[in-house]
Backbone as JSON, one array per atom type, in Angstrom:
{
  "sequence": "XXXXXXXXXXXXXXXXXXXXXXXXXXXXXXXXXXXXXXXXXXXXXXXXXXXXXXXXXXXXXXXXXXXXXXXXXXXXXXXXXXXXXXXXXXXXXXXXXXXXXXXXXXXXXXXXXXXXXXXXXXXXXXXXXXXXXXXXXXXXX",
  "N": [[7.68, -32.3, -51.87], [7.38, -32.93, -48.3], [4.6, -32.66, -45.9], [4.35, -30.62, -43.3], [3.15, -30.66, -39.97], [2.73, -28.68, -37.38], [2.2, -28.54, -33.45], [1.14, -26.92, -31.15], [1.48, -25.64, -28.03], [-1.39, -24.0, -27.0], [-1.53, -21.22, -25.43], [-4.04, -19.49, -23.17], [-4.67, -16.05, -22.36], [-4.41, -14.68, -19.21], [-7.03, -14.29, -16.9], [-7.64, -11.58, -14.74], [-8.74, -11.12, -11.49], [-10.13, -8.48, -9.93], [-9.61, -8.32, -7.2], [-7.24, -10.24, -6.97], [-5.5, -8.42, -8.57], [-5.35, -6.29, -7.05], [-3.7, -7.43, -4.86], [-1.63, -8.19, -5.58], [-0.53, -5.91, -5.89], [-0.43, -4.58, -3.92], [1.68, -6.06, -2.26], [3.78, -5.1, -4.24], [3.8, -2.51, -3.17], [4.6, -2.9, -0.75], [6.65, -3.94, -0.96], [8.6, -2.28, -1.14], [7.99, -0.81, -3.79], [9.31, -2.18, -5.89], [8.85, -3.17, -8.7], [9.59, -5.05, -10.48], [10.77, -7.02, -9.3], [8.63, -8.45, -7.74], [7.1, -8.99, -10.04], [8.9, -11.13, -11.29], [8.58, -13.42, -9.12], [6.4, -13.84, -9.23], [5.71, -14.47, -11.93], [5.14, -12.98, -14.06], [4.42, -10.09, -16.5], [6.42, -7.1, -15.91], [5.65, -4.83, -17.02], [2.56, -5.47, -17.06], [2.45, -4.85, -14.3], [2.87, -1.89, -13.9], [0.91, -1.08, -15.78], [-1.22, -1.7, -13.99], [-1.18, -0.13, -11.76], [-1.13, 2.17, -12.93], [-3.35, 2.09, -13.96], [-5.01, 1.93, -11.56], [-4.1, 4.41, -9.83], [-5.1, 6.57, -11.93], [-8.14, 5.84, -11.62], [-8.64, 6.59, -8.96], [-7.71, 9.37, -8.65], [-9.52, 10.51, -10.56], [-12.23, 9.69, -8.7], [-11.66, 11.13, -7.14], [-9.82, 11.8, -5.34], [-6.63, 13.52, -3.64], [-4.32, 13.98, -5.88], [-1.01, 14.07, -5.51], [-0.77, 13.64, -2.93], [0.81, 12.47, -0.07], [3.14, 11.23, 2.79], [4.6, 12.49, 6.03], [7.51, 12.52, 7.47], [7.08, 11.83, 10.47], [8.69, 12.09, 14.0], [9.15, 12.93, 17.93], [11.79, 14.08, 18.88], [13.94, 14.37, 21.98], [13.52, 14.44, 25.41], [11.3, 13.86, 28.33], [11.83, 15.57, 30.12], [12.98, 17.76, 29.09], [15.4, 17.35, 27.79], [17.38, 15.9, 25.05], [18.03, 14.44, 22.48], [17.54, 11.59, 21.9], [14.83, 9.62, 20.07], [11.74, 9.98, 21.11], [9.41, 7.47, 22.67], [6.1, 7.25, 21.1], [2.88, 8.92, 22.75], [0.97, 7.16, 24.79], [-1.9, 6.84, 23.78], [-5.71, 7.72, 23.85], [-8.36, 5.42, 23.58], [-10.65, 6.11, 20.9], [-13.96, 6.48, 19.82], [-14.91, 4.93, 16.55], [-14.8, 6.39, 13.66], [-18.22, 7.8, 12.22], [-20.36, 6.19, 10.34], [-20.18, 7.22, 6.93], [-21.05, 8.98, 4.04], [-18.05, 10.03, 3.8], [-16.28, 8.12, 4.47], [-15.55, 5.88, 3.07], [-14.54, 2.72, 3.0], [-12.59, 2.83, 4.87], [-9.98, 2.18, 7.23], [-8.81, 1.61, 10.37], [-5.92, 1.42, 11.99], [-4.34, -0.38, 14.79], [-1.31, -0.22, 16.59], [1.18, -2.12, 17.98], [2.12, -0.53, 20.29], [0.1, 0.98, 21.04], [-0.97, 3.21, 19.24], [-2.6, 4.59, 16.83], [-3.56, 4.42, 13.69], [-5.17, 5.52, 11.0], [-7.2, 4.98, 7.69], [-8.16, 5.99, 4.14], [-10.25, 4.62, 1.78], [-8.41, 6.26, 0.07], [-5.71, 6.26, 0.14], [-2.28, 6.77, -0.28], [-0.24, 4.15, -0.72], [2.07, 3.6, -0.9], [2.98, 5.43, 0.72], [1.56, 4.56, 2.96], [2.81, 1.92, 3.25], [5.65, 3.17, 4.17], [5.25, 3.93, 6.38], [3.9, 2.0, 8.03], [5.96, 0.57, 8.27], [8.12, 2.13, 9.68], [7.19, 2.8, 12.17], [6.37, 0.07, 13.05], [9.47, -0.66, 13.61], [9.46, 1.0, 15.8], [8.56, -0.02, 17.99]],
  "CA": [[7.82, -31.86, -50.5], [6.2, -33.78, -47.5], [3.76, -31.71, -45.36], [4.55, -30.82, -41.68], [2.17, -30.43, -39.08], [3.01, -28.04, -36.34], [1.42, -28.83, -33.08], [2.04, -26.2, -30.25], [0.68, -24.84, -26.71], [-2.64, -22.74, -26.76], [-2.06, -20.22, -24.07], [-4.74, -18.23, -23.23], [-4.64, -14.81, -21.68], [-5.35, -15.11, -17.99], [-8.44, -13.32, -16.47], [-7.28, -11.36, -13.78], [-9.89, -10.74, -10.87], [-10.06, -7.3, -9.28], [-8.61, -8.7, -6.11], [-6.06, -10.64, -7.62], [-4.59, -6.98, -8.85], [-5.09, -5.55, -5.58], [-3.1, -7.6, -3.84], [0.08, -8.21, -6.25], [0.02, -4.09, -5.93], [0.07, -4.4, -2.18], [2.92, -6.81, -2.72], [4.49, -4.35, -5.18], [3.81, -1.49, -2.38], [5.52, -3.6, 0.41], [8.6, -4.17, -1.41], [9.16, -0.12, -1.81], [7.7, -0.68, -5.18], [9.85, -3.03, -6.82], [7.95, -4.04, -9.27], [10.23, -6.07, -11.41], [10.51, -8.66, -7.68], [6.97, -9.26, -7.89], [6.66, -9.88, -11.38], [9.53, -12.49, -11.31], [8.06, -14.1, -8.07], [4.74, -14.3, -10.02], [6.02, -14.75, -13.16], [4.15, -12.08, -15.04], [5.22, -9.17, -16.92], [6.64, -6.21, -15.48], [4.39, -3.72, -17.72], [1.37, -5.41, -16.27], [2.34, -4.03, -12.95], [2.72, -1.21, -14.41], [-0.2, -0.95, -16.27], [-2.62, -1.99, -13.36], [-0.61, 0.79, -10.63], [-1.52, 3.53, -13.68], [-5.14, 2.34, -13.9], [-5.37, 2.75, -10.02], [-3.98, 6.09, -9.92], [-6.55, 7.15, -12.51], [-9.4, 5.52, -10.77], [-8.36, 7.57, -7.45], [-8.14, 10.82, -9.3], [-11.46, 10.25, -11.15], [-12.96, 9.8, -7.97], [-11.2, 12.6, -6.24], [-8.58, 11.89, -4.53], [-5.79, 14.27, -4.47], [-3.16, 13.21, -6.52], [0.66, 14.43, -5.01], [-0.78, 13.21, -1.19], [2.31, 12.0, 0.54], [3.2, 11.48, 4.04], [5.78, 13.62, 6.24], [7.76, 11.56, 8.65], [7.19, 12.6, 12.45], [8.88, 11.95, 15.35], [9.74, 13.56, 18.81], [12.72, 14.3, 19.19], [13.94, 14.5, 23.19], [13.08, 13.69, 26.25], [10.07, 14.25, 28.48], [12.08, 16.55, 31.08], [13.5, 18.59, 28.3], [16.87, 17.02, 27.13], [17.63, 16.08, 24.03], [19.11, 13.34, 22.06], [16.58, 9.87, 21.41], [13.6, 9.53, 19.89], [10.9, 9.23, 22.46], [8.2, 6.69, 22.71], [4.85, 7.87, 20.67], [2.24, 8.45, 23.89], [-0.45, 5.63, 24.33], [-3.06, 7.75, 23.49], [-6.7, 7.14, 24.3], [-9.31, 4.59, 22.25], [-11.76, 7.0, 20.71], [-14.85, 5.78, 19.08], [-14.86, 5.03, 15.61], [-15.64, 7.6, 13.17], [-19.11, 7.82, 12.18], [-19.94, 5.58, 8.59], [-20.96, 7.98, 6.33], [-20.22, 9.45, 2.77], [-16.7, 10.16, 3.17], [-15.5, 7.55, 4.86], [-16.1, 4.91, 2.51], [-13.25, 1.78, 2.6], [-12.12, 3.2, 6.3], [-10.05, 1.57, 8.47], [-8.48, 2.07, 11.92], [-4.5, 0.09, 12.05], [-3.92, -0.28, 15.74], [-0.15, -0.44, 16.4], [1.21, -2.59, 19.71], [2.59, 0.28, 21.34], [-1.05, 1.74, 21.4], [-0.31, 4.02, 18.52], [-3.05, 4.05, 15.84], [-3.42, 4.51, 11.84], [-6.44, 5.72, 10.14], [-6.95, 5.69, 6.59], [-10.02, 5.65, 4.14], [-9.75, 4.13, 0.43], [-7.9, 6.73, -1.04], [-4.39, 6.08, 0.89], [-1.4, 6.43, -0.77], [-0.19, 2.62, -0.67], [3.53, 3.41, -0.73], [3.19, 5.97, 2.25], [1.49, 4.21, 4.17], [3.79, 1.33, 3.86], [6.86, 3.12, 4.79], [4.54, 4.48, 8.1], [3.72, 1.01, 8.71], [7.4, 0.22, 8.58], [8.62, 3.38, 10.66], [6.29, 2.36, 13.78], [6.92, -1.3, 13.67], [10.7, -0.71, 14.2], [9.81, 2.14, 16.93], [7.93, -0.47, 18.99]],
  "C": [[6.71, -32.44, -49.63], [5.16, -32.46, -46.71], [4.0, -31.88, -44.12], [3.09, -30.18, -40.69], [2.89, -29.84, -37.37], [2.05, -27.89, -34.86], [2.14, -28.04, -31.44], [1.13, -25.56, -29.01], [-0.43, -24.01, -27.26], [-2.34, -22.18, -25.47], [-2.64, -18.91, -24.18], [-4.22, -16.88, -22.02], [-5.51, -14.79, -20.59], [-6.4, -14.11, -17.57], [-7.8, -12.8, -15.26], [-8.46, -10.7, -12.69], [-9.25, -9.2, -10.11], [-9.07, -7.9, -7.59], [-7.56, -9.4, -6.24], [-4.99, -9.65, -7.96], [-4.36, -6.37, -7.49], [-3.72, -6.33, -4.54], [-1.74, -8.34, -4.58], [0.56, -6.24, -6.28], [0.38, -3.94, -4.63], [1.02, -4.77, -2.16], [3.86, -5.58, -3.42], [5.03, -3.19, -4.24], [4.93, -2.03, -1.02], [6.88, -3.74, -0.13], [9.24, -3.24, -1.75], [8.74, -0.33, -2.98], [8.06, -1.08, -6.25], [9.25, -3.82, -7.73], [8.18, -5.36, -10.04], [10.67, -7.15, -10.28], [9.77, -8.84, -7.91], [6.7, -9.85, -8.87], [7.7, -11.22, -11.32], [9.11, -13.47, -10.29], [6.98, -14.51, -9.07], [4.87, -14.77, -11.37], [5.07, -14.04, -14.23], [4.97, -10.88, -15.56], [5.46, -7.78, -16.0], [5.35, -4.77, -15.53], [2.96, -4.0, -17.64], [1.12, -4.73, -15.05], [1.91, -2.65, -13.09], [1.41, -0.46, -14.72], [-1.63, -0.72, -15.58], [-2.4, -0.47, -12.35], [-1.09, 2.5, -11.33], [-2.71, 3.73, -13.64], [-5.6, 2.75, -12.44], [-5.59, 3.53, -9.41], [-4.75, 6.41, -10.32], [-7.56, 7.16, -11.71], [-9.21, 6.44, -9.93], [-8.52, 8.8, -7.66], [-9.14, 11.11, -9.72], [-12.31, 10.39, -10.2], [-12.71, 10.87, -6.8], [-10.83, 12.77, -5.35], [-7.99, 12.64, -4.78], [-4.45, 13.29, -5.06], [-1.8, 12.85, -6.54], [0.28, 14.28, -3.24], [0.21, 12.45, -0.81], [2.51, 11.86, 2.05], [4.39, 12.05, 4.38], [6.13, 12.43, 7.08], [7.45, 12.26, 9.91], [7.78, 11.86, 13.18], [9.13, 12.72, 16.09], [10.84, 13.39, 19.16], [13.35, 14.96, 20.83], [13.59, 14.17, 23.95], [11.86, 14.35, 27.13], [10.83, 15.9, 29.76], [12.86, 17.87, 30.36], [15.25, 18.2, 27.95], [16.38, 16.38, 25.95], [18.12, 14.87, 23.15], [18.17, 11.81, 21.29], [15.5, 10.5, 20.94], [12.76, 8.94, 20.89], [9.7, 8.5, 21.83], [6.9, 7.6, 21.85], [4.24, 7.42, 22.32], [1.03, 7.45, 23.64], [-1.57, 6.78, 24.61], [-4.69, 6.92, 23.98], [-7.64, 6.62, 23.64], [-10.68, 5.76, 22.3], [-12.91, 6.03, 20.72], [-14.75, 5.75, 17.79], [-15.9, 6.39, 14.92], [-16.97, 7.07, 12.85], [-19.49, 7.22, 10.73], [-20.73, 6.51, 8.23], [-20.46, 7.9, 4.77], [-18.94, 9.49, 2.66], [-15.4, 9.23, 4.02], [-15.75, 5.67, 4.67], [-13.98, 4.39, 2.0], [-12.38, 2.32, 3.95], [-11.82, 2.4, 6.7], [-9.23, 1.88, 9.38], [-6.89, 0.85, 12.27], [-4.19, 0.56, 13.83], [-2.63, -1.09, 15.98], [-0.09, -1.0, 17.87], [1.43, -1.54, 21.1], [0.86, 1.35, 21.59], [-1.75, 3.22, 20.29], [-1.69, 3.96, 17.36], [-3.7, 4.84, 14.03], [-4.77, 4.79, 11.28], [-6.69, 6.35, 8.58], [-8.21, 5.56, 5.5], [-9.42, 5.15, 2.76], [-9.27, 5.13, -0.35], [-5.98, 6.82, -0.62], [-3.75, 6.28, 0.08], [-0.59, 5.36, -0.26], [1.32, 3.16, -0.21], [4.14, 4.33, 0.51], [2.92, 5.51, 3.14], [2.14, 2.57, 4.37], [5.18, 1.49, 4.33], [5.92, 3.57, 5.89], [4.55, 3.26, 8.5], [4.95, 0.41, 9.35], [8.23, 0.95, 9.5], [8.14, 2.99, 11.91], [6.49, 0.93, 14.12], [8.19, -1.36, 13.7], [10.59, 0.62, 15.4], [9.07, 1.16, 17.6], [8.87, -1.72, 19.62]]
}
């Protein structure tokens, strides 16, 4: 019997950087959460998504976030003279000052919407609420 020599790819196991995860989860979050789109776009496994969206959660809880935070939808319903029927305009409200940097408003930031409208959230957001909010206000403007 002759002797074969098998001569085949080395692939290593990629390094994934902390921001590299962050922002295939944002991705993941933008697409309602589809995770199995992203991974085929990227070509990675599903159960990495997975995997990284579980460690996240943890982290957030660990650091003491609450954990079932959710958003409600709002709108006004009616009109300004008292009828009934459309959704009215959000009012253009007035530019505060930013909050104050301190302890608990670590990873803060301030989403100002065109209609004048604006978003404040600090690093413990829930990603998938506040991309349907983001999505709710940019079709009301």
């Amino acid at each position: 019997m002759s002797e074969i020599e098998v001569v085949g790819r080395v692939e290593r196991r990629r390094v994934w950087t902390a921001r590299e995860k962050a922002a295939l989860l944002a991705e993941v979050d933008a697409e309602g959460g589809k995770v199995g789109l992203v991974a085929r776009r990227h070509r990675i496994s599903e159960s990495l998504l997975y995997n990284w969206r579980s460690a996240r959660k943890a982290a957030a809880v660990a650091a003491g976030a609450p954990e079932g935070v959710a958003f409600v939808p709002v709108g006004v319903i009616g009109t300004a003279d008292g009828g009934g029927g459309e959704m009215l305009a959000l009012p253009n409200p007035k530019r505060s000052e930013p909050a104050s940097t301190g302890a608990g408003t670590a990873g803060a930031i301030e989403i100002a919407m065109p209609n004048g409208a604006r978003i404040c959230v600090d690093a413990f957001v829930n990603e998938t609420a506040l991309a349907r909010v983001l999505r709710a206000m940019k079709r009301s403007t």
